[in-house]
C-alpha positions as a LaTeX table, in Angstrom:
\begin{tabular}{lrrr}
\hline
Residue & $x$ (\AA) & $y$ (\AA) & $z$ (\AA) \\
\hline
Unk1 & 111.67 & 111.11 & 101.48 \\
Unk2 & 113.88 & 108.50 & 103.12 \\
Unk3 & 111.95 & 105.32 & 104.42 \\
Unk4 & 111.96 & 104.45 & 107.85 \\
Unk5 & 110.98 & 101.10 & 106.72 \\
Unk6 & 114.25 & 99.68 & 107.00 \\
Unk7 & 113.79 & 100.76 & 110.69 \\
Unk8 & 110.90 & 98.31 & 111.57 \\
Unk9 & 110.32 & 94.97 & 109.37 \\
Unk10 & 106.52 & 95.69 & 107.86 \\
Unk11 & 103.92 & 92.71 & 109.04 \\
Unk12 & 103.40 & 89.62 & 106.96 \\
Unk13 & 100.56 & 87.28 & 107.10 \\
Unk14 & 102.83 & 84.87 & 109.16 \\
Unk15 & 104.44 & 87.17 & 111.54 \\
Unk16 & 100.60 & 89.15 & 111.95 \\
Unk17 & 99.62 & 88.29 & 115.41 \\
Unk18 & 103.28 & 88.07 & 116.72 \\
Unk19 & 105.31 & 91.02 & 115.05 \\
Unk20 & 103.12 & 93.41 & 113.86 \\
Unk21 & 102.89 & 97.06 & 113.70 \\
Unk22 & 99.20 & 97.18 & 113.69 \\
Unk23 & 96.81 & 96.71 & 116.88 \\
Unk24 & 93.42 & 95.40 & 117.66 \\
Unk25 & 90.73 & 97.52 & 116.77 \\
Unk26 & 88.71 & 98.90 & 120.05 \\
Unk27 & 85.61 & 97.27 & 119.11 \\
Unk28 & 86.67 & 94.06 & 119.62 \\
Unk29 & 86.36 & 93.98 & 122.97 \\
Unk30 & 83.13 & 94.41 & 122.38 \\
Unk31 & 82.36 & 91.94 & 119.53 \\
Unk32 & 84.05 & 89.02 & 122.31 \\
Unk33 & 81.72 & 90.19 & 125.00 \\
Unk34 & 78.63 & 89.73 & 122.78 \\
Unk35 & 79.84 & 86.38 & 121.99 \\
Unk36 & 80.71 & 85.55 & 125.65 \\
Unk37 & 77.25 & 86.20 & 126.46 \\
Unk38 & 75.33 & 84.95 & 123.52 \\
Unk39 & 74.55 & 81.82 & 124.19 \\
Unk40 & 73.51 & 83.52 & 128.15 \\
Unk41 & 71.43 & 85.84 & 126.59 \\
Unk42 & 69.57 & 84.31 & 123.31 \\
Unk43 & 69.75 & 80.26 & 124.56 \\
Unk44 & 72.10 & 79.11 & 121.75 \\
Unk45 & 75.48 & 79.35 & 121.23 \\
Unk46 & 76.76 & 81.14 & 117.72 \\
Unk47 & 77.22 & 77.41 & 116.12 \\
Unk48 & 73.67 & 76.87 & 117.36 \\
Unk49 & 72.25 & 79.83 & 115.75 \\
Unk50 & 74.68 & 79.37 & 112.67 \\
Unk51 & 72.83 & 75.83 & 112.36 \\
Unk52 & 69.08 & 77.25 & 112.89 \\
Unk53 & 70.24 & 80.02 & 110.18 \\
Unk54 & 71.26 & 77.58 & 107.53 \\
Unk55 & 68.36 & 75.71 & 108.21 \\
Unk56 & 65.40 & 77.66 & 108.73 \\
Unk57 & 66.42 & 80.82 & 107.43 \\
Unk58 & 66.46 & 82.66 & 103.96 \\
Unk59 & 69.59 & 81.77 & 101.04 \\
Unk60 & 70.98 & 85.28 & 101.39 \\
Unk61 & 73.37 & 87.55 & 104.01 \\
Unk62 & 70.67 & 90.56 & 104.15 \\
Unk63 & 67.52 & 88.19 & 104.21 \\
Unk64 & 69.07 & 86.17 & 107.25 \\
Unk65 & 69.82 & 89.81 & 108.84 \\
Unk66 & 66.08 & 90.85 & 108.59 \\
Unk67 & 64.82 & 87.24 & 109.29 \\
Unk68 & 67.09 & 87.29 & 112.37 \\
Unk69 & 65.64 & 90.72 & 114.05 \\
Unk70 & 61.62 & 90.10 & 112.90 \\
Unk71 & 61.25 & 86.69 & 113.80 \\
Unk72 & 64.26 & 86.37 & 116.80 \\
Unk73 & 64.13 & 90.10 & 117.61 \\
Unk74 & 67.98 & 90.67 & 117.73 \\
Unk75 & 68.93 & 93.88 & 116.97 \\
Unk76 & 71.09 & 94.70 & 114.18 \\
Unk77 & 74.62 & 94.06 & 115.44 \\
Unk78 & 73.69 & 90.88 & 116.88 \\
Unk79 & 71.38 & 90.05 & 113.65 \\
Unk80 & 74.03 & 91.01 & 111.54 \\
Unk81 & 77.11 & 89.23 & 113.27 \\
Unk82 & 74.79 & 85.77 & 113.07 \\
Unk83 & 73.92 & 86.85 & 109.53 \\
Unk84 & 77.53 & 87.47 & 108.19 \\
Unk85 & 79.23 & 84.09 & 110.12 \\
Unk86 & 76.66 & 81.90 & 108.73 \\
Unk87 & 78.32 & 83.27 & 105.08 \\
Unk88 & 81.54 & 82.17 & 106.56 \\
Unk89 & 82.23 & 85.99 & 107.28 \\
Unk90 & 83.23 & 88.30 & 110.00 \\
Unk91 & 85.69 & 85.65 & 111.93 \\
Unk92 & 88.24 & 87.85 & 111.76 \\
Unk93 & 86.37 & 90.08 & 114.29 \\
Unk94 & 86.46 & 87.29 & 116.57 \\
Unk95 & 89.86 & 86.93 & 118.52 \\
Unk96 & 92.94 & 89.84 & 118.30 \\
Unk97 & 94.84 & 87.09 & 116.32 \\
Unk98 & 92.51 & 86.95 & 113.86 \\
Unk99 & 92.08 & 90.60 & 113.65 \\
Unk100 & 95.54 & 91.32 & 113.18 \\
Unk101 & 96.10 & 88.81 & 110.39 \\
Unk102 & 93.14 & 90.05 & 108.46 \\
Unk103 & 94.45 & 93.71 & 109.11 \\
Unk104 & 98.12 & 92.54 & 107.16 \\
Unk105 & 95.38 & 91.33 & 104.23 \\
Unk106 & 93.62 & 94.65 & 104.56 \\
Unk107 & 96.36 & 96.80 & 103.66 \\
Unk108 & 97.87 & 94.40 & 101.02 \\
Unk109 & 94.66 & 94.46 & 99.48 \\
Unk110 & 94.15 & 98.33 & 100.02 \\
Unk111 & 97.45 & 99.24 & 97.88 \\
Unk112 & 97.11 & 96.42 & 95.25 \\
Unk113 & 97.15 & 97.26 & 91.41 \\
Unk114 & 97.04 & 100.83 & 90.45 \\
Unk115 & 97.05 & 102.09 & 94.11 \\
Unk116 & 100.34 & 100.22 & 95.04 \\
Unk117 & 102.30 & 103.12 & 94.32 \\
Unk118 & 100.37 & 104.80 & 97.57 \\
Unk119 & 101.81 & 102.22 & 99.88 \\
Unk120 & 105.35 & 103.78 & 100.55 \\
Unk121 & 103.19 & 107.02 & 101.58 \\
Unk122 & 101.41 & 105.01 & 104.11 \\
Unk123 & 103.93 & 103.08 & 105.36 \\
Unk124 & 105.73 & 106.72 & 106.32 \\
Unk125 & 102.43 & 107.63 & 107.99 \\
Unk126 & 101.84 & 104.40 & 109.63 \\
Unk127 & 106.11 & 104.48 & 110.99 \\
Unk128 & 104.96 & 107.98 & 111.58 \\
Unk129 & 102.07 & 107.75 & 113.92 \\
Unk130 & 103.70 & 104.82 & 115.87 \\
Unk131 & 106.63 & 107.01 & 116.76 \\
Unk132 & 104.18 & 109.38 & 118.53 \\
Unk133 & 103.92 & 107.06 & 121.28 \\
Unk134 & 103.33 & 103.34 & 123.03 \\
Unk135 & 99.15 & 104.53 & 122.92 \\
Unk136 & 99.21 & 104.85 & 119.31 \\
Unk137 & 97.26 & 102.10 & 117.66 \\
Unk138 & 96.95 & 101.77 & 113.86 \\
Unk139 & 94.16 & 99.62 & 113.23 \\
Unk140 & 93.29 & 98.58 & 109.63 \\
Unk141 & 89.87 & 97.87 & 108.11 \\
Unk142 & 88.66 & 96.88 & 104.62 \\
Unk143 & 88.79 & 100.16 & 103.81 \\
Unk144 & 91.15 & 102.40 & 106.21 \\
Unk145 & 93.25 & 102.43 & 108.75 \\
Unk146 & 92.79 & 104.54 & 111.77 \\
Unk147 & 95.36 & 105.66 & 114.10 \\
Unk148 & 94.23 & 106.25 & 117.49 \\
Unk149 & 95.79 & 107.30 & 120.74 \\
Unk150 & 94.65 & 106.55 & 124.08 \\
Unk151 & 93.33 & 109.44 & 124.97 \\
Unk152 & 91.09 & 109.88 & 121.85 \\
Unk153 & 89.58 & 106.78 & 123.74 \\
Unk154 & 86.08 & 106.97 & 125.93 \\
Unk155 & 86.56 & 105.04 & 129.45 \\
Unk156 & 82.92 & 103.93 & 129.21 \\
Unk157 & 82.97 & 102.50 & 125.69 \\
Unk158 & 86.32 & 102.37 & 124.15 \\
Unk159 & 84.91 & 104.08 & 120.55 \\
Unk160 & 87.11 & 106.45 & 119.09 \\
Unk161 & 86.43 & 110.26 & 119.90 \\
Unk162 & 85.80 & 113.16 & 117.36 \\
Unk163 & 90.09 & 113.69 & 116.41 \\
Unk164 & 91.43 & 110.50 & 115.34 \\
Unk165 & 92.70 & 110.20 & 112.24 \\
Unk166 & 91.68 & 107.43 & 109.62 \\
Unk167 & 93.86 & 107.27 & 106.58 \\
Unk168 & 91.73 & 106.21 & 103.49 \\
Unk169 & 93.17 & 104.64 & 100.77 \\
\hline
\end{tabular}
């Protein structure tokens, strides 16, 4: 199996946001509208409710979360979200840049140690589903990285539809 590697340089954490194969994940549209309208909606900005969360809330990430949606009543995103930035946590949800250089550190970190030898298999599915087409998007998570096409997109909400593919490692 002959690489197509040498085709297209693979991303590195300093090229992520300006060279990279991979694509913002759908969702974070959404994630930047909640935060957009945060401060509208609850009456404190996310640094505002980072502070309150550090100070009056409980020591750990799941306490805050359920401390967050009894005594605030956020629901779980938005408890969660609050929950996981006051850890220091979730940032990389918070702008495409960020995204994308987290996704170059989820896939390094997805075919470390004894799964390394996966990688070159990836990286001919990942060359593979971006030669489909412009509207495929690979987007990496901790644990993935889905490949999704335009059309496996809903207008309404932009969440992947039943028949895109997620490559786990």
């Amino acid at each position: 199996m002959e690489s197509r590697q040498s085709e297209v340089a693979m991303p590195t954490a300093k090229t992520a946001w300006t060279n990279s194969l991979y694509d913002a994940h759908p969702s974070l549209a959404m994630v930047q509208k909640w935060l957009a309208e945060l401060e509208e909606k609850t009456g404190r900005s996310m640094e505002e409710w980072i502070a309150l969360v550090k100070k009056e809330g409980p020591r750990d990430e799941k306490s805050r979360r359920e401390w967050l949606k009894t005594k605030h009543k956020m629901g779980t995103n938005s408890a969660s979200w609050i929950a996981e930035r006051a850890e220091g946590k979730g940032w990389e949800e918070d702008t495409p840049e960020a995204y994308l250089k987290a996704a170059v550190r989820y896939v390094e970190e997805q075919y470390a140690g004894p799964k390394e030898k996966l990688r070159p298999i990836f990286d001919e599915l990942l060359m593979l589903g971006k030669s489909l087409g412009d509207d495929v998007k690979a987007c990496p998570c901790k644990r993935s990285c889905r490949f999704i096409a335009s059309m496996c997109l809903r207008k309404s909400s932009q969440r992947p539809i039943p028949g895109s593919i997620s490559v786990s490692r």
